[in-house]
N, C-alpha and C positions, 0 to 999 in steps of 0.2 A: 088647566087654569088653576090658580088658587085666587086669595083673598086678604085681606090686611083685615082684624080686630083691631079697634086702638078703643083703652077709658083711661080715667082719668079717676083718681079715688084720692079725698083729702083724710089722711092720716094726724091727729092731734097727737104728733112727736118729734123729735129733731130726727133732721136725716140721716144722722148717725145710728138713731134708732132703728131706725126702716132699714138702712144697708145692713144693718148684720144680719138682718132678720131676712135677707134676699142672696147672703151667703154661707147661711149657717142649717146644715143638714136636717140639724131637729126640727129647727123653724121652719125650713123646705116642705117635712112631711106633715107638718102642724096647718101651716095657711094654705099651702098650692096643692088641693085638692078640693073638689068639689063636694058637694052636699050628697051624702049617697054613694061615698067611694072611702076607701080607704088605702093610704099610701106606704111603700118602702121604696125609701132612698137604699138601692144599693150601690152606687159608689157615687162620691162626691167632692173634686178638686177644684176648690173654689179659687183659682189663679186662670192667670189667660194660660188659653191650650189646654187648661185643665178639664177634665171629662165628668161628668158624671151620665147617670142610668135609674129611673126610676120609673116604679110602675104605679098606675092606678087599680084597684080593682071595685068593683061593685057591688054593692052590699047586697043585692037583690040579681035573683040568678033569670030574672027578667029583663036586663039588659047583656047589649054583644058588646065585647072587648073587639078592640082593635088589632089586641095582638094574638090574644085565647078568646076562648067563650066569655070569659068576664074580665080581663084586662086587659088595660092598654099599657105598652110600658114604650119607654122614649129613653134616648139616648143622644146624647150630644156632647159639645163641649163651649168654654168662657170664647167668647170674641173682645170683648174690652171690660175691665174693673176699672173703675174709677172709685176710689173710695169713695163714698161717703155723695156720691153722685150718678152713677149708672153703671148698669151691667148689663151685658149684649151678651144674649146665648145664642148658639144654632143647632137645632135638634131634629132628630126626625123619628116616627113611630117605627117601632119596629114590627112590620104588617108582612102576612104573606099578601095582602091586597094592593097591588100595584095603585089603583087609586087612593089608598090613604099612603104612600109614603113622599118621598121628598123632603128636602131642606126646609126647615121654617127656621123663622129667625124671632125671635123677643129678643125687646129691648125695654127697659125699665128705667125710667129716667126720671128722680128724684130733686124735687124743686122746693127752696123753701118760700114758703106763705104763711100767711101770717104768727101764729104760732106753735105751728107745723110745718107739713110737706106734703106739696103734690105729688101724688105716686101716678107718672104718665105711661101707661104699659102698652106695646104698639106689638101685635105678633102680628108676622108679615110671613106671608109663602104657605099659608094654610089651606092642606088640600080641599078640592069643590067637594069630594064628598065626605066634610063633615060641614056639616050644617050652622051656618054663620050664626044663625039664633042660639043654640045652644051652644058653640063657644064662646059667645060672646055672654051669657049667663054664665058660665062654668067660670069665667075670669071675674065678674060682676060678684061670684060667690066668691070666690077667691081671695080677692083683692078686699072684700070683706072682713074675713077673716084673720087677714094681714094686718089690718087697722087692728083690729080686736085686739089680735097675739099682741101687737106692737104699745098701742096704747094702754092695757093693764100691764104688762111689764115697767113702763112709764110709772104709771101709779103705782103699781105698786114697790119703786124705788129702786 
């Protein structure tokens, strides 16, 4: 079985903004990790078919990795760019644990409102054991982040 996360995070920038920052490597290891991990984007082709591979790891040797003892690293590639409106990835962790692998799929679809943009992020195919609360936090921190990164680069010009 898996599970669909879907939030929904108001970003104060144009969606121009938000999209590079959803295909641009540095931005990748800057916002899409969680609070307590530290990321390397090793490889990243932000085009459809394009692939990329990045891992997480833990800052505290108190938590398990997905893929080692302290990281998780994924591996996927683009399903649809749309500039300046959405990108569809399909990924999957790279596990010896048969219950965390499989297909997931994000989809990030960028809407503008009022003098911003809704960042609507929907990861669908997410295995049963990883715990819906905590992915669903891990993207609440994320998508966080993403505003942050997004709106002081805004500001500051």
């Amino acid at each position: 079985m898996t599970y669909v996360t879907r939030l929904v995070q108001y970003i104060h920038a144009p969606r121009a903004e938000v999209y590079r920052a959803l295909v641009d490597p540095e931005a990748i290891a800057a916002w899409r990790v969680p609070d307590g991990m530290t990321s390397v984007v090793h490889t990243f082709d932000p085009r459809e078919g394009g692939s990329f591979r990045i891992s997480l790891t833990y800052d505290s040797p108190d938590n398990t990795g997905k893929t080692t003892a302290s990281t998780d690293t994924y591996q996927g590639h683009f399903v649809r760019l749309r500039s300046d409106e959405q990108v569809v990835e399909v990924m999957e962790f790279e596990s010896p644990d048969p219950s965390l692998r499989g297909e997931m799929t994000l989809s990030i679809t960028l809407t503008p409102k009022g003098e911003g943009t809704e960042v609507l992020a929907v990861h669908g195919g997410v295995p049963d054991a990883i715990q819906p609360e905590l992915n669903e936090l891990g993207w609440k921190i994320s998508l966080g982040k993403l505003a942050r990164l997004v709106e002081e680069g805004v500001e500051g010009g």
